[in-house]
HTML snippet that shows the backbone in 3Dmol.js (N, CA, C, O; Angstrom):
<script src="https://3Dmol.org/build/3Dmol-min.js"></script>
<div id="view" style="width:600px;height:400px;position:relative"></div>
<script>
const pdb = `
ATOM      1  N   UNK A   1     263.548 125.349  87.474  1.00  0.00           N
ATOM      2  CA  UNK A   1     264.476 125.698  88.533  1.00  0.00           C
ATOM      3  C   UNK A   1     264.665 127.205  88.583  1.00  0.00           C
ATOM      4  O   UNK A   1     264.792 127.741  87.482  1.00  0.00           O
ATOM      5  N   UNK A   2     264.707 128.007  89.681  1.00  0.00           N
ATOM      6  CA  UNK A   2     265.281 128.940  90.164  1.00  0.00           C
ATOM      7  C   UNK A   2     266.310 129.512  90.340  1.00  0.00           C
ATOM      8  O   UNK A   2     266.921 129.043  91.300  1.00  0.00           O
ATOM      9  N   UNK A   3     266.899 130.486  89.757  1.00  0.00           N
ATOM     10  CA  UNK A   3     268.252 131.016  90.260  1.00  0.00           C
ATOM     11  C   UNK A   3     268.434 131.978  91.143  1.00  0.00           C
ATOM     12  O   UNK A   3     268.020 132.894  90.433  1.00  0.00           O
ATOM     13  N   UNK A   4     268.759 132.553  92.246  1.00  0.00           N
ATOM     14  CA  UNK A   4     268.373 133.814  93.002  1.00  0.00           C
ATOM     15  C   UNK A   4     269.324 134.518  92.783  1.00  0.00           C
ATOM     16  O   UNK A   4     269.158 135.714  93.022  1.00  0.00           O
ATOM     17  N   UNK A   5     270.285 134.202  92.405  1.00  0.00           N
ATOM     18  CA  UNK A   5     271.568 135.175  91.753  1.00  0.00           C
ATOM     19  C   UNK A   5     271.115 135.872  90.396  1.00  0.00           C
ATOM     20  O   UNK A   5     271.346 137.060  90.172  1.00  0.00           O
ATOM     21  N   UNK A   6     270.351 134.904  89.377  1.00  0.00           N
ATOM     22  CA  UNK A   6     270.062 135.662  88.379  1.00  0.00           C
ATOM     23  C   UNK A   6     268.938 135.772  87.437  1.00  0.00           C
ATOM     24  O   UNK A   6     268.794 136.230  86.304  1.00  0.00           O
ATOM     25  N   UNK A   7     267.983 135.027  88.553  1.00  0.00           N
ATOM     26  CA  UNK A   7     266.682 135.524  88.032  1.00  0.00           C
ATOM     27  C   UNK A   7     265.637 136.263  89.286  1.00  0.00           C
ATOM     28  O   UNK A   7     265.312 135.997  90.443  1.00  0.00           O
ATOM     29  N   UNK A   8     265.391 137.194  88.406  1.00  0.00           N
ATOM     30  CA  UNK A   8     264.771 138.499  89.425  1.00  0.00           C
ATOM     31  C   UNK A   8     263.494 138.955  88.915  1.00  0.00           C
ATOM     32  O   UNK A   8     262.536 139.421  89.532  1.00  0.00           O
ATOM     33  N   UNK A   9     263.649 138.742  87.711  1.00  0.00           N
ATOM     34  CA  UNK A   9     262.511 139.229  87.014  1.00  0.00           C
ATOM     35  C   UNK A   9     261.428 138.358  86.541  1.00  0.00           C
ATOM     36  O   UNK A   9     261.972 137.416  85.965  1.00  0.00           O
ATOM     37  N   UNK A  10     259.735 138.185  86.503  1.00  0.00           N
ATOM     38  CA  UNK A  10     259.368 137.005  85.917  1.00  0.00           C
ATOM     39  C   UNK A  10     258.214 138.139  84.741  1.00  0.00           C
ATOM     40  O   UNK A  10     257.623 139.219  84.731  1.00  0.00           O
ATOM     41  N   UNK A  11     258.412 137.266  84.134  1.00  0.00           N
ATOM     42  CA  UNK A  11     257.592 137.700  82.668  1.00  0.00           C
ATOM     43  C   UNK A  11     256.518 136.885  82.526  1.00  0.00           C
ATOM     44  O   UNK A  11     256.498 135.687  82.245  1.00  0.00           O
ATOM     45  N   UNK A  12     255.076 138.100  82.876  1.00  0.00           N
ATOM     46  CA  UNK A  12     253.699 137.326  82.450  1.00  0.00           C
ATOM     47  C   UNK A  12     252.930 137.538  81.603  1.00  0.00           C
ATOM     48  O   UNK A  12     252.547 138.676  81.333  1.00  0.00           O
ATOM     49  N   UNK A  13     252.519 136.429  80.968  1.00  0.00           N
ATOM     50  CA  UNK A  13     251.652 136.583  79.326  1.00  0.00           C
ATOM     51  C   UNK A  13     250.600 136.298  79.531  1.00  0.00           C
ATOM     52  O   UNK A  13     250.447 135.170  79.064  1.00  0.00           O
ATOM     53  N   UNK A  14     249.527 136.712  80.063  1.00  0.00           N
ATOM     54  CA  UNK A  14     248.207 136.477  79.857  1.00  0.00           C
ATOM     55  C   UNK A  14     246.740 136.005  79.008  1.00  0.00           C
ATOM     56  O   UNK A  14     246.145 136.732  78.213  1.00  0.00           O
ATOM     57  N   UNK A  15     246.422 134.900  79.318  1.00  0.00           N
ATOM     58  CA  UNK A  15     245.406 134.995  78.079  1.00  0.00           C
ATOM     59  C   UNK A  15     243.670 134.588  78.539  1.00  0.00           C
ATOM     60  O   UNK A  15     243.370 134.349  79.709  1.00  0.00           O
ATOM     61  N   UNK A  16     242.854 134.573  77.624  1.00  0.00           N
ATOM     62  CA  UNK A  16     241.556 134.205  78.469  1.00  0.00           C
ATOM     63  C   UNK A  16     241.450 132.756  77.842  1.00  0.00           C
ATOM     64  O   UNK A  16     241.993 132.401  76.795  1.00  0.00           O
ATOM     65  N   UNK A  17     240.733 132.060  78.587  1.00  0.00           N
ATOM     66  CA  UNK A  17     240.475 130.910  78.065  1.00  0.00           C
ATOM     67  C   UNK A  17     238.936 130.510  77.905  1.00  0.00           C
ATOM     68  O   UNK A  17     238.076 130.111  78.690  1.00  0.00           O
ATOM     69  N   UNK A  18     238.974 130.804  76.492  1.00  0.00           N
ATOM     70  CA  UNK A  18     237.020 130.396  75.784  1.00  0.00           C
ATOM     71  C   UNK A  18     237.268 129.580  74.760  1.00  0.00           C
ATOM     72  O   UNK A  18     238.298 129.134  74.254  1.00  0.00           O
ATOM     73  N   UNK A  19     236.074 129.466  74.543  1.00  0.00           N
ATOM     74  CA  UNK A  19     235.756 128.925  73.289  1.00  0.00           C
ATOM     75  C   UNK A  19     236.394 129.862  71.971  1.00  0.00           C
ATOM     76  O   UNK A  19     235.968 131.006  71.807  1.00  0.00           O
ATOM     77  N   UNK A  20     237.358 129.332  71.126  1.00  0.00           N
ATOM     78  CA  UNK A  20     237.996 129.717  69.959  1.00  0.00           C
ATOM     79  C   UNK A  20     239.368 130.067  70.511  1.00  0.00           C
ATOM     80  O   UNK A  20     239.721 129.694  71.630  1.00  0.00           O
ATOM     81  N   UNK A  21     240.187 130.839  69.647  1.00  0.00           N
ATOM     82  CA  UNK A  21     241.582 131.207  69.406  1.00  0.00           C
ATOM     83  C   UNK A  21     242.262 132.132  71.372  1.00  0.00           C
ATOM     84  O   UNK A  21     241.521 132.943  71.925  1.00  0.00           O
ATOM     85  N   UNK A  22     242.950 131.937  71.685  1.00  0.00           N
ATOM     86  CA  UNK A  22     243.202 132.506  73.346  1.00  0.00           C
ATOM     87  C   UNK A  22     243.580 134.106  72.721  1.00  0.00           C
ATOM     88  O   UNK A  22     244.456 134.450  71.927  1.00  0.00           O
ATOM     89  N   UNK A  23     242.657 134.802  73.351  1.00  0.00           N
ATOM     90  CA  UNK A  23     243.035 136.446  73.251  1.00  0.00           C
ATOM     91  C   UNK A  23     244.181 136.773  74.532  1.00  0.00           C
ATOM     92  O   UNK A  23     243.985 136.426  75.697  1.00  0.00           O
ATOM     93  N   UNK A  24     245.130 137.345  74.161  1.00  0.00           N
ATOM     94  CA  UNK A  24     245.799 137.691  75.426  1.00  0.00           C
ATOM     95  C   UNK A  24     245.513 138.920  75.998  1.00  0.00           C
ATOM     96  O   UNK A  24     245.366 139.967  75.368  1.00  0.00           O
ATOM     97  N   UNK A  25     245.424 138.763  77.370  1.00  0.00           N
ATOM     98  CA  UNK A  25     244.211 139.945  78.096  1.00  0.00           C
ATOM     99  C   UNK A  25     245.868 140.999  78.447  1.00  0.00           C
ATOM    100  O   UNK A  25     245.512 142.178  78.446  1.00  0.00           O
ATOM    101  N   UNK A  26     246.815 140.943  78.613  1.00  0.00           N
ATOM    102  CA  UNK A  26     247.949 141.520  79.016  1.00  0.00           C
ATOM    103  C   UNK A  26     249.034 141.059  79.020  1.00  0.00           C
ATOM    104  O   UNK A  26     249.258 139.894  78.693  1.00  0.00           O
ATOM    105  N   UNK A  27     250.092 142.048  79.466  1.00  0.00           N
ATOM    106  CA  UNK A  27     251.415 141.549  80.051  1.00  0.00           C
ATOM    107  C   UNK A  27     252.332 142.122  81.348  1.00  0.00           C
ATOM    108  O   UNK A  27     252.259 143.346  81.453  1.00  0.00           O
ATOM    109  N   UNK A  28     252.863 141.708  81.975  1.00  0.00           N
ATOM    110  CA  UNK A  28     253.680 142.168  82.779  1.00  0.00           C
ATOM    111  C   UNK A  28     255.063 141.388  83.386  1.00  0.00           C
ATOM    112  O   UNK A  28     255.210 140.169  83.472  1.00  0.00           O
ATOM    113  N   UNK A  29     256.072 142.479  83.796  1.00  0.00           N
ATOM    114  CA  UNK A  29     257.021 141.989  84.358  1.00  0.00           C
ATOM    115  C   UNK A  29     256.978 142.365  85.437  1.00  0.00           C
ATOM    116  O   UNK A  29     256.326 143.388  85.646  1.00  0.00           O
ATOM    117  N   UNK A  30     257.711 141.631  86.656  1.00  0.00           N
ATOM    118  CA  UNK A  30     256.928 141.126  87.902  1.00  0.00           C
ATOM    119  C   UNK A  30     258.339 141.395  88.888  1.00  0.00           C
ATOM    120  O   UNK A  30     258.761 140.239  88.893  1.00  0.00           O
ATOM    121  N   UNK A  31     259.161 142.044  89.578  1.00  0.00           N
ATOM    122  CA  UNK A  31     260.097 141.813  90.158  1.00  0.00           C
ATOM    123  C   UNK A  31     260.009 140.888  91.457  1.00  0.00           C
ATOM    124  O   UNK A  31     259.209 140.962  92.390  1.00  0.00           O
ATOM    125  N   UNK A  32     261.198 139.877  91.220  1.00  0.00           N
ATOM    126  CA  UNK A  32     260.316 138.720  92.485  1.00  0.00           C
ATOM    127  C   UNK A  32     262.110 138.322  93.330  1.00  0.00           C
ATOM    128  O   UNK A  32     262.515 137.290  93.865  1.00  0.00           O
ATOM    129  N   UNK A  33     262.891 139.881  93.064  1.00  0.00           N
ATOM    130  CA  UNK A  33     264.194 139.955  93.924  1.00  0.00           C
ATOM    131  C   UNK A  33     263.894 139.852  96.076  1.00  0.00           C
ATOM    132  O   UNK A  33     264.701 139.878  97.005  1.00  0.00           O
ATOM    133  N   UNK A  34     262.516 139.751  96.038  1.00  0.00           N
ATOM    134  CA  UNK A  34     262.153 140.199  97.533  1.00  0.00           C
ATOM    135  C   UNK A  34     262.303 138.322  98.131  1.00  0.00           C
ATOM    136  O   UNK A  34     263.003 137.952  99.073  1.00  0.00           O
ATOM    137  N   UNK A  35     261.597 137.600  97.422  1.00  0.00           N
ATOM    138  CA  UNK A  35     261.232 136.489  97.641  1.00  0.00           C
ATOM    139  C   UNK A  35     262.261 135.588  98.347  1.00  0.00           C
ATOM    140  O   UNK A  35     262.067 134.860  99.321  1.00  0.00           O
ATOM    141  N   UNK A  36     263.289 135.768  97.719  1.00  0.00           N
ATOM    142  CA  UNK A  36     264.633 134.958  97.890  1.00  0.00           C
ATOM    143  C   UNK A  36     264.962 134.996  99.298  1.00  0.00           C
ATOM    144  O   UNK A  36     265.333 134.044  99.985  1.00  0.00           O
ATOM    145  N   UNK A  37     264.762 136.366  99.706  1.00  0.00           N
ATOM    146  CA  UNK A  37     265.265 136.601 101.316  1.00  0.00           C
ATOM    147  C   UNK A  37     263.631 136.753 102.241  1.00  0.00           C
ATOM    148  O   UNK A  37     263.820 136.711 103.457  1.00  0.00           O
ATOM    149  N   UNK A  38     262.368 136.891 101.901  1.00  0.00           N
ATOM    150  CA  UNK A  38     261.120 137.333 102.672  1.00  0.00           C
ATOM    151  C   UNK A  38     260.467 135.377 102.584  1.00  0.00           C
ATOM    152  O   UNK A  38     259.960 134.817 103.556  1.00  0.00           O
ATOM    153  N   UNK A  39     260.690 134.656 101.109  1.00  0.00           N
ATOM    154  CA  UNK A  39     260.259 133.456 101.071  1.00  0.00           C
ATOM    155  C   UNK A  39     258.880 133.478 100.690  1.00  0.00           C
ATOM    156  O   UNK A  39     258.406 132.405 100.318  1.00  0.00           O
ATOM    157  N   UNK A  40     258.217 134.389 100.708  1.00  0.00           N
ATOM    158  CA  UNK A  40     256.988 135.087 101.279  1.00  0.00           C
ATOM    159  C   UNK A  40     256.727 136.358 100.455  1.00  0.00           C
ATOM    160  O   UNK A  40     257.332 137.401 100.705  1.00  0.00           O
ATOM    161  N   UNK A  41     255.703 136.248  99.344  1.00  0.00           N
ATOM    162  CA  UNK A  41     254.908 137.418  99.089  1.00  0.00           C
ATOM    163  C   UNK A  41     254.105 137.475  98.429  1.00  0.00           C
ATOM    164  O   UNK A  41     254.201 136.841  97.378  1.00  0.00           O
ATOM    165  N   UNK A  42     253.008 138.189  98.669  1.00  0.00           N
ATOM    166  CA  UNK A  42     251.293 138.630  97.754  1.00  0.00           C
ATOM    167  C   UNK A  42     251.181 140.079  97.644  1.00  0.00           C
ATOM    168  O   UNK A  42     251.254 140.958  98.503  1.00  0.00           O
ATOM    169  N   UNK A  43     250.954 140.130  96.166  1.00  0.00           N
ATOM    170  CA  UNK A  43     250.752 141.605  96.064  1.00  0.00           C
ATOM    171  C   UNK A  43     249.430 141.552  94.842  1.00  0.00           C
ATOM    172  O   UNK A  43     249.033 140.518  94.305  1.00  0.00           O
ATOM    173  N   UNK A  44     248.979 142.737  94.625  1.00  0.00           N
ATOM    174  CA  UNK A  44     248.140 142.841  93.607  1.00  0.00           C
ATOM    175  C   UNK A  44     249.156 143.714  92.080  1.00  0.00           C
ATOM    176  O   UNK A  44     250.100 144.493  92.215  1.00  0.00           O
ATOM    177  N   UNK A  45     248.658 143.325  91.016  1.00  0.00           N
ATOM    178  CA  UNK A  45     249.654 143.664  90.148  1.00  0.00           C
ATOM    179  C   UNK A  45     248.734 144.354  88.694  1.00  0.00           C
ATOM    180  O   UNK A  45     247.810 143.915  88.011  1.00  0.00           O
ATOM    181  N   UNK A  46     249.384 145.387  88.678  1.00  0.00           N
ATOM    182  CA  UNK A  46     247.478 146.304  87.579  1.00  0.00           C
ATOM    183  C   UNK A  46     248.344 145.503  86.170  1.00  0.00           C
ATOM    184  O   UNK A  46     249.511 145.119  86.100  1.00  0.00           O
ATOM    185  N   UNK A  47     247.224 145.455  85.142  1.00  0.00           N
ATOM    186  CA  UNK A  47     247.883 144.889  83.797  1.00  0.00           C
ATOM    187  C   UNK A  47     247.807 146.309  83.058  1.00  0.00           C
ATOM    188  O   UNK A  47     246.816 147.036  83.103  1.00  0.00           O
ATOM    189  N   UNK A  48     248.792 146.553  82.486  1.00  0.00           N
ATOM    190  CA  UNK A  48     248.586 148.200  81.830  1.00  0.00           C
ATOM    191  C   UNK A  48     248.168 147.951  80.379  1.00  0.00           C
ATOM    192  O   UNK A  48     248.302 147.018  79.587  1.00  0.00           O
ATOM    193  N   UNK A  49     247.605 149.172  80.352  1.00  0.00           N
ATOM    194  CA  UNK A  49     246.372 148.944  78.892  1.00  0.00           C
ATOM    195  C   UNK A  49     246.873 150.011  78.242  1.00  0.00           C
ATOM    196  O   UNK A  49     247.358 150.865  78.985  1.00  0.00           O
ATOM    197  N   UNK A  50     246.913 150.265  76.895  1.00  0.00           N
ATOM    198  CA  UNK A  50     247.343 151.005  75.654  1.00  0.00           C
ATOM    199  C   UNK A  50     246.986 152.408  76.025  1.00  0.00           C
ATOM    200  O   UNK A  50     247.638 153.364  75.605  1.00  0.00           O
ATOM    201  N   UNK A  51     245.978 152.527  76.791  1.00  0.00           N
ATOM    202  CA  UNK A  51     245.632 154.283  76.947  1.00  0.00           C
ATOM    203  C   UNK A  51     246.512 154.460  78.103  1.00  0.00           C
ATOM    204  O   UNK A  51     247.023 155.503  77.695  1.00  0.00           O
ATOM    205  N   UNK A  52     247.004 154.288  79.064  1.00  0.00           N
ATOM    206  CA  UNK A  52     247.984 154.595  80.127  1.00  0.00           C
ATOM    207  C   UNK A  52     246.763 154.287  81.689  1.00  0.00           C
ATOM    208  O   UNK A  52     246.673 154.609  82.873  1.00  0.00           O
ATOM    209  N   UNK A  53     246.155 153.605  80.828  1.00  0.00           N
ATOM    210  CA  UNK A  53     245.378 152.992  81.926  1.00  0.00           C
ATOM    211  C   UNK A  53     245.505 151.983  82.719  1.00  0.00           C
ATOM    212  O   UNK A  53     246.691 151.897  83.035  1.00  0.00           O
ATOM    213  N   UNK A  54     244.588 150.796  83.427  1.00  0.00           N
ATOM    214  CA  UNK A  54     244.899 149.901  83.602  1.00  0.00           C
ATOM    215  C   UNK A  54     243.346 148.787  82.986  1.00  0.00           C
ATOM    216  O   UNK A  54     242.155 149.096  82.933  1.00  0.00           O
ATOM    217  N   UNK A  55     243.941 147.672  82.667  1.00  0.00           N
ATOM    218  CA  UNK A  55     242.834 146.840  82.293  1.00  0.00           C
ATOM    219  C   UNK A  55     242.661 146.510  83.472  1.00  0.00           C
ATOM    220  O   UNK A  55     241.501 146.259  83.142  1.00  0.00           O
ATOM    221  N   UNK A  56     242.688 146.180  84.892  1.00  0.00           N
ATOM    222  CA  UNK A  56     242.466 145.109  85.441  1.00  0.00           C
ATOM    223  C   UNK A  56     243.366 144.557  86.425  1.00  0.00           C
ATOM    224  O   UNK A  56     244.445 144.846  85.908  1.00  0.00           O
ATOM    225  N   UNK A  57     243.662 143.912  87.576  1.00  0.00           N
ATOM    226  CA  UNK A  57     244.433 143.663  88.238  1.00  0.00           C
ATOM    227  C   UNK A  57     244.534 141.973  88.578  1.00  0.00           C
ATOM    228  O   UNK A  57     243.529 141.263  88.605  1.00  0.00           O
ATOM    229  N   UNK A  58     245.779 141.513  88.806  1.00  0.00           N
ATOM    230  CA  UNK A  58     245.523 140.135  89.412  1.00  0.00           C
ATOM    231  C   UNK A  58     246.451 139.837  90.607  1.00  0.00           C
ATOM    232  O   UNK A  58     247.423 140.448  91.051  1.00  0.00           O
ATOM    233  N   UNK A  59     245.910 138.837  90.936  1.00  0.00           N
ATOM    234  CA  UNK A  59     246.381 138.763  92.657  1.00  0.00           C
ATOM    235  C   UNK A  59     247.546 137.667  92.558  1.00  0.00           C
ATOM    236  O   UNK A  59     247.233 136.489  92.385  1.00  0.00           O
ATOM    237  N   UNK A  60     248.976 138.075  92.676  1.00  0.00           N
ATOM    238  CA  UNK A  60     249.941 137.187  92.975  1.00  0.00           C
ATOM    239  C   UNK A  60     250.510 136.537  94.129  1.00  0.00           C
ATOM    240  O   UNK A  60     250.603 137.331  95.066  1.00  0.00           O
ATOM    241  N   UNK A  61     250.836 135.627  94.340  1.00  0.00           N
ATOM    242  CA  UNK A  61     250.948 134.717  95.734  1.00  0.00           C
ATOM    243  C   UNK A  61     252.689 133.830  95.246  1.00  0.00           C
ATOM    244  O   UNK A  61     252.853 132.851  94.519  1.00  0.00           O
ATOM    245  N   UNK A  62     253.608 134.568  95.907  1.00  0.00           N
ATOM    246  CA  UNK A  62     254.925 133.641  95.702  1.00  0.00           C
ATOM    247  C   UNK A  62     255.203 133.267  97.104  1.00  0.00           C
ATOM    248  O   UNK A  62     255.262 133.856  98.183  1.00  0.00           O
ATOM    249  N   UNK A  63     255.397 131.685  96.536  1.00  0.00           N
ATOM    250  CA  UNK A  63     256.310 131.169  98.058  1.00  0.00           C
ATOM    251  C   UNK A  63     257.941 130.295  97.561  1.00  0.00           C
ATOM    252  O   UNK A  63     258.052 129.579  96.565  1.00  0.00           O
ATOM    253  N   UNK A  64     258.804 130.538  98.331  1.00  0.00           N
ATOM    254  CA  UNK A  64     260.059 130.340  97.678  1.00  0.00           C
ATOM    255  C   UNK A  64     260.525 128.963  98.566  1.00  0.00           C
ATOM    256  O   UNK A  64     259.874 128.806  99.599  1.00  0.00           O
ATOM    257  N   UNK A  65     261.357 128.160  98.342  1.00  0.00           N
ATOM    258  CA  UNK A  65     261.600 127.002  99.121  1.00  0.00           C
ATOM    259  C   UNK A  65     263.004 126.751  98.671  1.00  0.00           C
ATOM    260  O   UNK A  65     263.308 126.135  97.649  1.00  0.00           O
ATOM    261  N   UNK A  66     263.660 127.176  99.353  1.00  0.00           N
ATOM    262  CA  UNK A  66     265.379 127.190  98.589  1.00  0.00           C
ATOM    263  C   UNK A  66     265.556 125.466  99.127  1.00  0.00           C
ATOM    264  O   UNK A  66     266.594 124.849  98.890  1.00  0.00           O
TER     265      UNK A  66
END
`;
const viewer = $3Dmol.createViewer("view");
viewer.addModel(pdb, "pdb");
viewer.setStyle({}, {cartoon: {color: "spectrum"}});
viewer.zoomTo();
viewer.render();
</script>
């Protein structure tokens, strides 16, 4: 369940999925305060990597249904 009063933030843990132990490829926190009132949103989101780089990006798709 959803709260729109007090959840705003979503926390993502990434991992790959192979053969042996799951390496986690990243993390990120995701602000998803737009959704509540747009219902509606896709963005691309970089995973940040230890050098101040980026590993990589992934494509997010929220749809909200109060």
């Amino acid at each position: 369940n959803v709260n729109p009063s007090t959840d705003k933030i979503l926390h993502l843990r990434l991992s790959d999925d192979d053969v042996g132990a799951d390496e986690v490829i990243g993390a990120v926190d995701v602000d998803i305060s737009n959704i509540y009132k747009d219902f509606y949103e896709e963005r691309w989101v970089s995973l940040p990597a230890k050098n101040n780089k980026t590993d990589g990006e992934i494509r997010l798709v929220f749809e909200y249904f109060p």
